[in-house]
C-alpha positions in Angstrom: 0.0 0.0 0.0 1.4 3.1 -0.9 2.4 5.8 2.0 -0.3 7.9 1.2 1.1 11.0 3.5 3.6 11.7 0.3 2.5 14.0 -1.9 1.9 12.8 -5.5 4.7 14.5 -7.0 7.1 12.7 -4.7 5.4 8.9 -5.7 5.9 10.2 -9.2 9.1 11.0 -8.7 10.2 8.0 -7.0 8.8 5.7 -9.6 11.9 7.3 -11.9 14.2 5.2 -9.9 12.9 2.3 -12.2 14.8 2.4 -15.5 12.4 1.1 -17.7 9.4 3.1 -16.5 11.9 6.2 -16.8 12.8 4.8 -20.2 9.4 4.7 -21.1 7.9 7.9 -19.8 10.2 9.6 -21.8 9.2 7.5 -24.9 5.6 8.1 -24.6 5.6 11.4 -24.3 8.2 12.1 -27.6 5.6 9.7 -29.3 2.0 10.0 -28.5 2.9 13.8 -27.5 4.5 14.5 -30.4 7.4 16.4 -28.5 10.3 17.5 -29.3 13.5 15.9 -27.8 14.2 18.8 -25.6 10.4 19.6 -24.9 10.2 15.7 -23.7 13.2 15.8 -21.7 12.3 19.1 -19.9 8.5 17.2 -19.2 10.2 14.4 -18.0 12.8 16.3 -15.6 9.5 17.9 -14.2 8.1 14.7 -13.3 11.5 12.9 -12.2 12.0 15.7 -10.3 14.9 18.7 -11.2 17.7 17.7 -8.3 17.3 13.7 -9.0 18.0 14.6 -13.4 21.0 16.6 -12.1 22.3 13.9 -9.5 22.3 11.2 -12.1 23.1 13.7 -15.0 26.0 14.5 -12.6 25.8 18.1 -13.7 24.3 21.3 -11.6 21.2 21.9 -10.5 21.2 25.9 -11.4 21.7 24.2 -15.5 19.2 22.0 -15.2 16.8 24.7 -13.7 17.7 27.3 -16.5 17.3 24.3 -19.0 14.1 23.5 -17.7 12.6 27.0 -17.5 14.0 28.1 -20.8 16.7 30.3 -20.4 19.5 27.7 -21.6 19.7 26.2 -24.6 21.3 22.6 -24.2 23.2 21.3 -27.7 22.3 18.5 -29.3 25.2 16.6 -28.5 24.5 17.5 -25.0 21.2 16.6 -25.1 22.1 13.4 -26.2 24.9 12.6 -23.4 22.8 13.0 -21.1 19.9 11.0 -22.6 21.8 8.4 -23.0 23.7 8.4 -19.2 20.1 8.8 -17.3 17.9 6.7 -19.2 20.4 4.7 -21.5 18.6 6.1 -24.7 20.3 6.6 -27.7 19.2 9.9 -29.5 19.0 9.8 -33.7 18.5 12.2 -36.1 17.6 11.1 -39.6 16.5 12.6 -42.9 14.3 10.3 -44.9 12.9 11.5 -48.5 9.6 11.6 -49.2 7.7 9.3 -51.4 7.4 9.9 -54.7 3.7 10.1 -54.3 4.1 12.8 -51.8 6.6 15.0 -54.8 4.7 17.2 -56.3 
């Protein structure tokens, strides 16, 4: 039975320590959300919770605060470090041509 004097965003929060569900939550939301990379990964550091991203990020919580409200930019190489050493996703980018139906 869950410890129901914790607030919800704490439960939430602690369900990140699970890898897969982490793993997953971000996945969802890129797919049925239709986000963005960066828009999914500030959503997920929301939910995770902003000093947990950083610990496991291993990088500060004042850049993961500025990343998540905006006011830094992270690179795509960045973004995709630390993708990959939180939730052990790999981040691609791909061009794919249209079909030829869709030339017009």
């Amino acid at each position: 039975m869950a410890n129901r004097n914790k607030s919800y965003d704490e439960v939430l929060a602690s369900k990140f320590e699970n890898l897969e569900y982490a793993q997953g939550y971000l996945l969802d939301i890129v797919e049925s959300e239709g986000l963005s990379v960066d828009e999914a990964l500030r959503e997920t550091i929301k939910a995770m919770g902003l000093q947990s991203f950083a610990n496991k990020a291993e990088v500060s919580i004042q850049g993961v605060s500025d990343f998540v409200a905006k006011r830094h930019k992270w690179s795509a190489e960045k973004l995709s470090k630390l993708i990959e050493k939180v939730f052990h996703l790999r981040v691609k980018l791909t061009l794919e041509a249209p079909d030829s139906s869709e030339v017009a």
